[in-house]
C-alpha positions as CSV (number, residue, x, y, z in Angstrom):
1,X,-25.9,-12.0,10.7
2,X,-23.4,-14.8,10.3
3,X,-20.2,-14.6,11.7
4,X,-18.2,-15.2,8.1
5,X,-20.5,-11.7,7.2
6,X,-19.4,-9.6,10.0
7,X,-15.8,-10.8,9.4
8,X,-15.9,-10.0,6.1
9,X,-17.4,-6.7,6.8
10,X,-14.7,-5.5,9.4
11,X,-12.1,-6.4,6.9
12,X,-13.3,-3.8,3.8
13,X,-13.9,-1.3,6.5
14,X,-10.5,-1.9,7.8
15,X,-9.3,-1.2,4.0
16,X,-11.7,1.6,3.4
17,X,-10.6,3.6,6.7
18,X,-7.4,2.4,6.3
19,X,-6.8,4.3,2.3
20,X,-8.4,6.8,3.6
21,X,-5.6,7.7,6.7
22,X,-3.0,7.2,3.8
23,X,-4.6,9.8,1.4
24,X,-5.4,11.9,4.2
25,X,-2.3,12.0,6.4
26,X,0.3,11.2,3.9
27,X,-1.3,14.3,1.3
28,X,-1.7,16.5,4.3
29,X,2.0,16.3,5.3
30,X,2.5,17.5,1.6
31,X,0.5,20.8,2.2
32,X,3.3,23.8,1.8
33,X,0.5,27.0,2.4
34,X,0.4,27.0,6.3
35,X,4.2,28.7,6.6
36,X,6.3,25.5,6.2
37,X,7.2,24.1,2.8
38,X,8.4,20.5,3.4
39,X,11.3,18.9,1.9
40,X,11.0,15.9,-0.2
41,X,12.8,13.9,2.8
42,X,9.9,15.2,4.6
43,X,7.4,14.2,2.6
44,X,8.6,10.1,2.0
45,X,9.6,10.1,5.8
46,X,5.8,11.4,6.7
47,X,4.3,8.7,3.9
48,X,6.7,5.8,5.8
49,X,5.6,6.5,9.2
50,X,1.8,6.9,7.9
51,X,2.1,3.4,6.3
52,X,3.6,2.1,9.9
53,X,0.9,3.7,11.9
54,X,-1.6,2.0,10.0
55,X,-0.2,-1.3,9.4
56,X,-0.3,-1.5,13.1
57,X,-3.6,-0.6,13.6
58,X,-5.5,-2.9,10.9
59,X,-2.3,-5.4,10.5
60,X,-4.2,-7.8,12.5
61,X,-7.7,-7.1,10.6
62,X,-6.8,-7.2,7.2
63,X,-3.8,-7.3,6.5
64,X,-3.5,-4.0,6.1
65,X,-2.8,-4.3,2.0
66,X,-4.4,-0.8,1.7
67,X,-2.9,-1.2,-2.0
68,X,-4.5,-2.7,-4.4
69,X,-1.3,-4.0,-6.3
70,X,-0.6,-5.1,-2.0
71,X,-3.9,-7.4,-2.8
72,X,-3.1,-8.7,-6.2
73,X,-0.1,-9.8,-4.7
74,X,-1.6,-11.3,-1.7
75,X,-4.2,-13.4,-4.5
76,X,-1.4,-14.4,-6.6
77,X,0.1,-15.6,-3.5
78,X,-3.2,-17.3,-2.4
79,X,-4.0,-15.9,0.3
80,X,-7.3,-13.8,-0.6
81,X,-10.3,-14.9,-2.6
82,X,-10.9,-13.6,-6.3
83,X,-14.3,-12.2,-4.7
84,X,-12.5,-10.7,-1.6
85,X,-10.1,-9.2,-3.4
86,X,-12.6,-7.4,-5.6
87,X,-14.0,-6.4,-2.5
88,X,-10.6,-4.9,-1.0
89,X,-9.9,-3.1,-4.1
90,X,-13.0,-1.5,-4.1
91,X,-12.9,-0.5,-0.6
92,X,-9.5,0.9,-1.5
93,X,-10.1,3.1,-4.0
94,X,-13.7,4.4,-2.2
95,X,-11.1,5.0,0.7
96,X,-9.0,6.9,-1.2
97,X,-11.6,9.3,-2.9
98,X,-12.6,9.8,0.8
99,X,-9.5,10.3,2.1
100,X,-8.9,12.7,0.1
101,X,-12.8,15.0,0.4
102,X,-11.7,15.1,4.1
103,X,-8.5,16.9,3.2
104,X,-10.2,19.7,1.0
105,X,-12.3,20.1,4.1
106,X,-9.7,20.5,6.5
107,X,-7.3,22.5,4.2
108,X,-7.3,25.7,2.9
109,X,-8.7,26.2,-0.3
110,X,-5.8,28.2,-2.0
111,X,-3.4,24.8,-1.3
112,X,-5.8,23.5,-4.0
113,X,-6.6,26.3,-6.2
114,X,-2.4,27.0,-6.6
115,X,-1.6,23.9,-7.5
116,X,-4.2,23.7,-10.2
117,X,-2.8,26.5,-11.6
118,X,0.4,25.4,-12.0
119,X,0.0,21.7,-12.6
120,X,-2.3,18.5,-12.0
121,X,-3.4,19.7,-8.9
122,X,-2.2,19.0,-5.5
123,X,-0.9,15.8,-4.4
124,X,-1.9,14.3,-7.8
125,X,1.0,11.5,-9.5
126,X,2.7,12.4,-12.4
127,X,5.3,11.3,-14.3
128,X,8.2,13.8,-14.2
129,X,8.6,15.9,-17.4
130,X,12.2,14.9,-17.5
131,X,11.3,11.0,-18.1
132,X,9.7,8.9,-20.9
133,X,6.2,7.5,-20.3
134,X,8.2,4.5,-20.7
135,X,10.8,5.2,-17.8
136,X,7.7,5.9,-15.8
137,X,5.9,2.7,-16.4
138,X,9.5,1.1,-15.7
139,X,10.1,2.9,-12.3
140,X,6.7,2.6,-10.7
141,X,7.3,-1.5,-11.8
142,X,10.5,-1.3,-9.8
143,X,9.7,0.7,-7.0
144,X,6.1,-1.7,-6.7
145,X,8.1,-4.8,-7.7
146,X,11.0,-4.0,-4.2
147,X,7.7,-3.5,-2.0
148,X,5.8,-7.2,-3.7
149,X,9.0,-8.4,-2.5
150,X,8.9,-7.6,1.3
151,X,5.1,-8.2,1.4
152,X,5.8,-12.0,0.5
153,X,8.9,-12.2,2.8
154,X,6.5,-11.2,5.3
155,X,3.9,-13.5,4.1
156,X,6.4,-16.4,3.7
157,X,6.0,-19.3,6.0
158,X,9.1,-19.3,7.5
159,X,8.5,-16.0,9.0
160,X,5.3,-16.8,10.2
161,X,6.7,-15.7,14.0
162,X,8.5,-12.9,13.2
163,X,6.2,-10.3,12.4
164,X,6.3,-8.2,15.4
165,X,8.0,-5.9,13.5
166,X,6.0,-6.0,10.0
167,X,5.1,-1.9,10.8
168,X,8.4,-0.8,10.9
169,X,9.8,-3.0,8.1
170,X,6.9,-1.7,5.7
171,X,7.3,2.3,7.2
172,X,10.9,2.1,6.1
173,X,10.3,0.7,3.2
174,X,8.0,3.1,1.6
175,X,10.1,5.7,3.3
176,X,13.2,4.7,1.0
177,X,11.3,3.9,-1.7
178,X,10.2,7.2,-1.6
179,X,12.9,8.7,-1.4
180,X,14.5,6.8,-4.4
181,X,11.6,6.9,-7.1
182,X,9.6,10.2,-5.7
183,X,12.0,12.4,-8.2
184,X,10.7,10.3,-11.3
185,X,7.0,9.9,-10.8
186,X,6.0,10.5,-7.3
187,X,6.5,7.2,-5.8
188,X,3.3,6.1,-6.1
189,X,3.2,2.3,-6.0
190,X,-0.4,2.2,-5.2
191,X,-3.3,2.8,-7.6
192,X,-5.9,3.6,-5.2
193,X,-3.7,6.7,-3.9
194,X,-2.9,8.1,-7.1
195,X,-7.1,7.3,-7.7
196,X,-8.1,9.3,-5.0
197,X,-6.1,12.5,-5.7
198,X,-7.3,12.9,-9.2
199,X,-10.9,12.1,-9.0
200,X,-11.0,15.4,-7.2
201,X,-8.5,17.8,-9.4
202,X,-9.4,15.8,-12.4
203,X,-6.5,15.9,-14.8
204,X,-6.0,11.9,-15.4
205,X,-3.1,12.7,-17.6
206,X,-0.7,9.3,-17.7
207,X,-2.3,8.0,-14.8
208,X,-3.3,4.9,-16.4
209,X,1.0,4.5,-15.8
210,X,-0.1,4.2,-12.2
211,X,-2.2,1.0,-12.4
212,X,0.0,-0.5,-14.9
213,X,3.6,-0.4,-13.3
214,X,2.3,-0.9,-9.9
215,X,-0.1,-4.4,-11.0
216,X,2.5,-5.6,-13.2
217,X,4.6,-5.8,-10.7
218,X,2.4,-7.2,-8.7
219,X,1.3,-10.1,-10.1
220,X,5.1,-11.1,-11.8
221,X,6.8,-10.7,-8.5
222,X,4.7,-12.2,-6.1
223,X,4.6,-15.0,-8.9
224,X,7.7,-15.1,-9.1
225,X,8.3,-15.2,-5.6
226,X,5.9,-17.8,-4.8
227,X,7.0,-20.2,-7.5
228,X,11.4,-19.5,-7.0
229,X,11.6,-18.6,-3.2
230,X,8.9,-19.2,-0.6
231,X,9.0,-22.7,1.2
232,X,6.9,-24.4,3.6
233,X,7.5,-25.1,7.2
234,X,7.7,-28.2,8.1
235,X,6.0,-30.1,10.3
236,X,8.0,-31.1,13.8
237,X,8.8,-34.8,14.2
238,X,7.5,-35.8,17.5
239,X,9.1,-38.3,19.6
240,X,6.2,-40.5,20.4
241,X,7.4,-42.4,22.9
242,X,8.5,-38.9,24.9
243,X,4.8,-37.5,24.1
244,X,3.4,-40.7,25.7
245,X,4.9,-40.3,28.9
246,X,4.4,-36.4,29.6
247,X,0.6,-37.3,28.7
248,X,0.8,-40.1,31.2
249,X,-1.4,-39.3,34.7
C-alpha cells in the first residue's frame, strides 16, 4: 500500500477516534444518575479539557478538526482537499454515532430512559425554549464564528512556531464558549456532536439549526479571515556573501 494511502488512512482514523472521545468523554461528564449532579461550569470545563486532551493527542495527525464546521474552515482556508474533507466529515460524524453507542454501554440505562421522558433525550442539543429558532441559529453562528477565528489564528503563517500551546488555547476556548452560549442552545458548535447524540434518542427537532449556524460560520469567517487578516511570512534575506564564507572548507 502506498504511502499517500496509509497517510491518509491514519488521518480519518485520527478523526473517527478522535469524535468519538468528544461524544464519549465530554457526554459522560454530563451524566447526573451516579450521585453527583454536575454544574453547568462543570460540564463546559469537562468539554474544554476533553477538546485539549485530544488536540494533543491527534494535533500532529490531523489536525485534530474533529468538527466538521473545524474542516470547512480548514478548506476554505486551503488547507484540506474537497475529497479529504468529505472524508474527515464523514469520519466525524461515524465517530460521533460511535462515541456515543459506547456511552449507552457504559452508562446506566435509566440516565437515558429519564431524560427521554422529560425531553430530547440525554445529551441531545436543543435550542432553549426561552429563544427564537432565529436567536439559536444566530448564537450557534457566534459561538462557531469566535472558535473559526482561533482555528485560523492558529493556522496563520505568522504563528507557524508558536503552537506549542494550540491544546490549551482550544481547551479554553471551548471551555468559555461554553460557558457563554450553553444557556441558549447547548453550545454546540459542532454538527457531528449534536449528530451523534440524536441518532440514538432520535428526536431531530431543530437540529438542522446545528449544521446551519455552526457551517455558516464557518465558511464566512474563515473567509473572511483569510481574505482581511492572514499574511504570509516572508522569506529571510540572506547575506550572500556571509553564507559564502561559513560554507567555505
Amino acid at each position: 500500500m502506498k504511502k499517500a494511502t496509509l497517510d491518509t488512512i491514519s488521518i480519518l482514523l485520527a478523526e473517527l477516534v478522535g469524535t468519538a472521545l468528544l461524544v464519549l468523554l465530554g457526554c459522560m461528564g454530563c451524566v447526573g444518575v451516579l450521585g453527583h449532579t454536575p454544574s453547568h461550569f462543570e460540564l463546559c470545563i469537562n468539554f474544554g479539557l476533553v477538546v485539549m486532551i485530544l488536540v494533543q493527542v491527534f494535533g500532529c495527525v490531523s489536525g485534530c478538526h474533529i468538527n466538521p464546521a473545524v474542516t470547512a474552515a480548514a478548506w476554505v482556508y486551503e488547507m484540506v482537499s474537497t475529497k479529504l474533507a468529505l472524508g474527515y466529515v464523514a469520519a466525524q460524524c461515524i465517530g460521533a454515532f460511535m462515541g456515543f453507542g459506547m456511552l449507552k454501554m457504559l452508562t446506566p440505562s435509566e440516565a437515558f430512559t429519564g431524560a427521554l421522558e422529560k425531553g430530547a433525550g440525554f445529551c441531545v442539543t436543543q435550542p432553549n425554549a426561552g429563544i427564537s429558532i432565529a436567536q439559536a441559529v444566530g448564537i450557534e453562528f457566534l459561538a462557531t464564528g469566535v472558535l473559526v477565528l482561533v482555528c485560523c489564528g492558529v493556522w496563520d503563517p505568522r504563528n507557524s512556531k508558536l503552537h506549542d500551546s494550540v491544546p490549551l488555547k482550544f481547551g479554553f476556548t471551548i471551555g468559555c464558549l461554553a460557558v457563554a452560549a450553553g444557556p441558549y442552545t447547548g453550545a454546540s458548535m459542532n454538527p457531528a456532536r449534536s449528530l451523534g447524540p440524536v441518532l440514538w434518542n432520535g428526536d431531530w427537532t431543530a437540529h438542522w439549526v446545528y449544521w446551519v449556524g455552526p457551517l455558516s460560520a464557518a465558511f464566512s469567517i474563515a473567509f473572511l479571515y483569510k481574505t482581511v487578516f492572514r499574511r504570509e511570512v516572508p522569506e529571510p534575506e540572506y547575506n550572500r556573501e556571509l553564507t559564502a564564507l561559513n560554507t567555505e572548507k
